[in-house]
N, C-alpha and C positions, 0 to 999 in steps of 0.2 A: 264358117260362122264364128267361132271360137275367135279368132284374128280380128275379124269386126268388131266385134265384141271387145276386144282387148282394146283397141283403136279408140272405139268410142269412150269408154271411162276414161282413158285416157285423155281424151280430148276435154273430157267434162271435169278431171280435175287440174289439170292446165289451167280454165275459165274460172274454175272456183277459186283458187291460187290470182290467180291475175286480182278477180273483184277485189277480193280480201285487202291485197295488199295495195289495191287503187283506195282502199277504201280507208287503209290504216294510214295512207299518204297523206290523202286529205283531212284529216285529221290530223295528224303531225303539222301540216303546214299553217294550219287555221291559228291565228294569230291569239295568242292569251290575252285575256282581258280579267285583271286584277279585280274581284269585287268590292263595290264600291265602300269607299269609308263611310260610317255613322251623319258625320256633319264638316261642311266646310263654314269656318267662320271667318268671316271679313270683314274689318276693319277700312272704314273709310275715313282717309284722314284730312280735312281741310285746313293746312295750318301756314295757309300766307297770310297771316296777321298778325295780331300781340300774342297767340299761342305757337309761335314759331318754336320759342326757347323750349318747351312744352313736349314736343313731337319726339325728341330721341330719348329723354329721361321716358316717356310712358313706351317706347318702342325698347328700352330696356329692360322694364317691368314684365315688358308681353316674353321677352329673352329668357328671365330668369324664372317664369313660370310656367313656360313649355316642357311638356315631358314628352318625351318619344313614343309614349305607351296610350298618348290620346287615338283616341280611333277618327281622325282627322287630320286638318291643315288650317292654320292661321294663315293668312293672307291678308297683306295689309299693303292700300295705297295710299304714298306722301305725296302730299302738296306743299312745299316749305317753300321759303323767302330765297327768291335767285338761285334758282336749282329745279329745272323741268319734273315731273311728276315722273316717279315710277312704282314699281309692284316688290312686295319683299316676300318672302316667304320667308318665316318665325321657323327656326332652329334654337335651340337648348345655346344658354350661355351665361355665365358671371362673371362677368368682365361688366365696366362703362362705356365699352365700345360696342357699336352696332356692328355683329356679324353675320348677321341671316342675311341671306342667298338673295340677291337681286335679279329680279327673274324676268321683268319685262322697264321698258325706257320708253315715255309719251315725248312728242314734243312740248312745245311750252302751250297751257292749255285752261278753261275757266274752270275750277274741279267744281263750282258751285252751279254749273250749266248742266238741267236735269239729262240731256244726250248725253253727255261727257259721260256723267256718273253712271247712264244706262250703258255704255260702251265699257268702260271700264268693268262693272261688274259681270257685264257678258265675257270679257276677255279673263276675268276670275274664273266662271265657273267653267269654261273651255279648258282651261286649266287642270282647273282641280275641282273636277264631279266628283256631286256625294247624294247620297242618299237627302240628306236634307240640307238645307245654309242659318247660316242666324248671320246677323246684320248689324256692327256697330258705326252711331254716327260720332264722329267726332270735329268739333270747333266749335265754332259762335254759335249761338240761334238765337231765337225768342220766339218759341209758338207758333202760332197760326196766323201770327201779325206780318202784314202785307211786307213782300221783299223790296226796299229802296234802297238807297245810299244813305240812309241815316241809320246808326248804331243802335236807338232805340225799336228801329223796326228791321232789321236785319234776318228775320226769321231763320231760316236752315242754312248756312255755310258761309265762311267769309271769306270770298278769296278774293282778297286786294279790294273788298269792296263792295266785290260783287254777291248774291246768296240767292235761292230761290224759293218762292213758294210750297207750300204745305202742300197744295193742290198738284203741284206738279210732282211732289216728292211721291204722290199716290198714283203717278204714273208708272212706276217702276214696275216691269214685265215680272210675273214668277212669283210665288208664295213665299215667306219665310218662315222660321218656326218661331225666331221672337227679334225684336228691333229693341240696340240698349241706346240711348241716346246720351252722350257722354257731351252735355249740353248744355246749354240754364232754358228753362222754361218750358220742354216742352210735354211735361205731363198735364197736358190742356184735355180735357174733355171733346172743345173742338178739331184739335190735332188728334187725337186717339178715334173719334170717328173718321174725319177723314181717312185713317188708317187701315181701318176694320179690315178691310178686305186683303191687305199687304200682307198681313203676319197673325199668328194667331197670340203673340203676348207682347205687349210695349211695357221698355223700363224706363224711365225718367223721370225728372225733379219737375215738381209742380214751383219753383224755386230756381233760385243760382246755383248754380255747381261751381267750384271753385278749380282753378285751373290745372291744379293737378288731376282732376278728374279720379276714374277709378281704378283700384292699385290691385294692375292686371297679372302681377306675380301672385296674387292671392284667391282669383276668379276663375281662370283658365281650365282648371278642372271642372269647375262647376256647369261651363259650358260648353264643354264633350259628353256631359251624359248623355245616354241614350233620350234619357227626357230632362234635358235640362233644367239645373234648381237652381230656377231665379231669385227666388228669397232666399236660399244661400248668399246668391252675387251682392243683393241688397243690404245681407246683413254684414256681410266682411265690407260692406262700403261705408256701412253707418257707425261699427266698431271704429274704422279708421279715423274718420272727424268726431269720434266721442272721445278720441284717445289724447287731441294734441293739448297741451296745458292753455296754450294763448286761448283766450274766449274767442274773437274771431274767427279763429278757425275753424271752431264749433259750428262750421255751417254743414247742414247736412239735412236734404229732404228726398226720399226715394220711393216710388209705388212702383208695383207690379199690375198691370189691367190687361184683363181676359176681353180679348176682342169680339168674341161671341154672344157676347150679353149685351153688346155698345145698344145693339137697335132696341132690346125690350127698352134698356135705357131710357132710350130717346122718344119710344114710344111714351111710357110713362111720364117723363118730364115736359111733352108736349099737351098733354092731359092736363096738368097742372100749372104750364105757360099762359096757353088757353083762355084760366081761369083768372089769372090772376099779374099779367106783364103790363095793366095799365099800373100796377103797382110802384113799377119802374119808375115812374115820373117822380115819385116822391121821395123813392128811397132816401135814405142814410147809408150811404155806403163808408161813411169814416167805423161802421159798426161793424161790417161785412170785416172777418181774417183778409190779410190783403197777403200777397206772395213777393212786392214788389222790394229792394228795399232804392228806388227814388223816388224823390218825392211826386212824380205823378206813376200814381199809381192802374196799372191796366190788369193785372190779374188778381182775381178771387176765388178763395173756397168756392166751390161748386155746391155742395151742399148746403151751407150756410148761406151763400145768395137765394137759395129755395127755399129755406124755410125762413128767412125774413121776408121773401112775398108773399108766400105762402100760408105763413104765421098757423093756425092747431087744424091746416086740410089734413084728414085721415090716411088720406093719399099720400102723403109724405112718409110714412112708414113702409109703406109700398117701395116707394124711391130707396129706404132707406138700406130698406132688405137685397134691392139691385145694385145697391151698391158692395153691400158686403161680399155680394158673389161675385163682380165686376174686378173690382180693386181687393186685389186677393194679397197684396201686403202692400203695407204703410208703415212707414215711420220716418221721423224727423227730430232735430236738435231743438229747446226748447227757445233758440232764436236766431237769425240769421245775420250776419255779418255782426252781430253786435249791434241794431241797428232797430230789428222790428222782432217782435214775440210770433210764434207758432199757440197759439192757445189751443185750435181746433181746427183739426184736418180731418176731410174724407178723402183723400190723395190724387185729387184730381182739383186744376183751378178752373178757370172761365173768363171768358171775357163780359162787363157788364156794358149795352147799350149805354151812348149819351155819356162817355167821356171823351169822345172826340169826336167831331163830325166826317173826318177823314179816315177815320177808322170805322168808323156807322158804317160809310158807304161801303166799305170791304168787307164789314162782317156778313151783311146782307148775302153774298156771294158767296159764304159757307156754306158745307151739306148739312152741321149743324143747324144753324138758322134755319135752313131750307126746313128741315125736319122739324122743329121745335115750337118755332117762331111763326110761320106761316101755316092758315087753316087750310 
């Protein structure tokens, strides 16, 4: 008995040994997985056009503002003049020479073709997962105005030409926590709806933004906080064109808008379309703030075109109070290019019916319109 006995513990701590150390194996072998950084921020860069010169001076800004201590990764894809597209990843540098890490090579490609751009930022975040993304656009645009081959209507991207619509840009698979659009015109009321559902904050000029865009050795930290301070970003943007002596340069117009409020928005400004859009026909829009500086002008205050239809509706305070929570920062230069005055901004422009019949027929096809315009 005693010998059984000895035999069998025996045998039972053998097995218990064996589990243990099957068990410490698998474990050991089980691959680490790093957790995930704060935010990846990506930089899309479309610059085969007149902002070619443009691309390495701001790709050396983004250089000398990178710290190693951000709880992220910059990612940024070029598009420049005779030179296929590829992917950088932003490393620490002060030099005038670009040396962050080039980390993926496209063949020659339209970076203004909404698939491109879905491709590419899938191949980012395959990359470099993170707990959230924020989203810079950069190059040409104009708004929400239909993409052709003409410069005045070139809406989102210019590559060689080519750009794509607003509608297509809200195709983009995935949430962001904010879109900066380092662009002219596209802090549109009807662009920032289109948007709602993309991102939960859009930054950009209800206006031109000037080619140097914004001076991303001075931002960079601002957008690795945990909750990114976008009126920080806005206001080291608006110091910068308050600072240069030339008047000119003095161009400078920037909002911040809370995509969560778009729809009471639109609720409320349909209320008051409703009431009051046979107005349209008669206006004066040489009264209306205009955003434009050529002489045909297509964007306006948002606000100020409502209450010129609108003229003492009580409901327009209503509007006015959705806007304050909406457009959570404003500011601008008291005039742009030297050319036209800022008198009065609510930080969002508009498009008004009936300055082009070419463009009637495309606004019609907005979600805006859809929502506002139609009972």
């Amino acid at each position: 008995m005693c010998n059984i006995k000895f035999c069998l513990l025996k045998y039972l701590g053998f097995a218990s040994l064996f589990c243990f150390m099957s068990l410490f194996s698998s474990c050991y072998k089980k691959e680490y997985q790093p957790p995930l950084k704060t935010r990846t921020v990506i930089v899309y860069m479309v610059g085969d056009n007149t902002l070619n010169s443009y691309v390495d001076p701001d790709i050396n800004e983004m250089e000398r503002g990178w710290k190693d201590s951000f709880d992220g990764d910059l990612i940024v894809y070029v598009d420049q003049k005779q030179e296929a597209p590829y992917i950088l990843k932003i490393s620490s540098d002060r030099t005038n020479s670009v040396v962050s890490k080039e980390v993926m090579k496209y063949s020659e490609q339209n970076s203004s073709s909404p698939e491109v751009m879905e491709q590419v930022l899938t191949d980012i975040k395959n990359m470099y997962p993170a707990k959230s993304y924020g989203l810079i656009f950069w190059s040409h645009a104009n708004g929400w105005l239909p993409a052709t081959s003409s410069s005045v209507t070139r809406s989102f991207g210019d590559d060689n030409g080519e750009s794509m619509n607003i509608t297509e840009l809200a195709e983009l698979q995935g949430k962001y926590d904010f879109f900066i659009f380092d662009a002219c015109d596209m802090m549109g009321v009807e662009t920032a709806y289109e948007l709602k559902y993309n991102t939960d904050y859009i930054v950009a000029s209800v206006t031109e933004i000037l080619a140097g865009g914004f001076p991303y050795d001075d931002i960079l930290e601002y957008l690795f906080m945990e909750n990114a301070d976008l009126e920080s970003v806005c206001r080291k943007f608006m110091e910068l064109y308050r600072s240069y002596a030339n008047l000119e340069m003095q161009t400078a117009a920037l909002s911040v808008v809370k995509t969560a409020n778009l729809d009471e928005l639109a609720t409320v400004s349909k209320s008051l379309m409703q009431k009051y859009k046979n107005n349209i026909e008669n206006l004066d829009i040489s009264q209306i703030q205009k955003y434009d500086s050529e002489k045909i002008t297509l964007f306006f205050d948002f606000l100020d075109f409502m209450e010129c239809i609108a003229g003492n509706d009580s409901e327009l305070q209503t509007l006015r109070n959705l806007l304050s929570s909406t457009v959570i920062f404003e500011d601008h230069t008291p005039s742009i290019l030297n050319e036209f005055e800022i008198e009065r901004s609510c930080g969002l422009n508009c498009y008004i019916p009936g300055q082009r019949q070419s463009l009637d027929n495309a606004y019609v096809l907005t979600s805006w319109y859809k929502a506002v315009y139609l009972r």
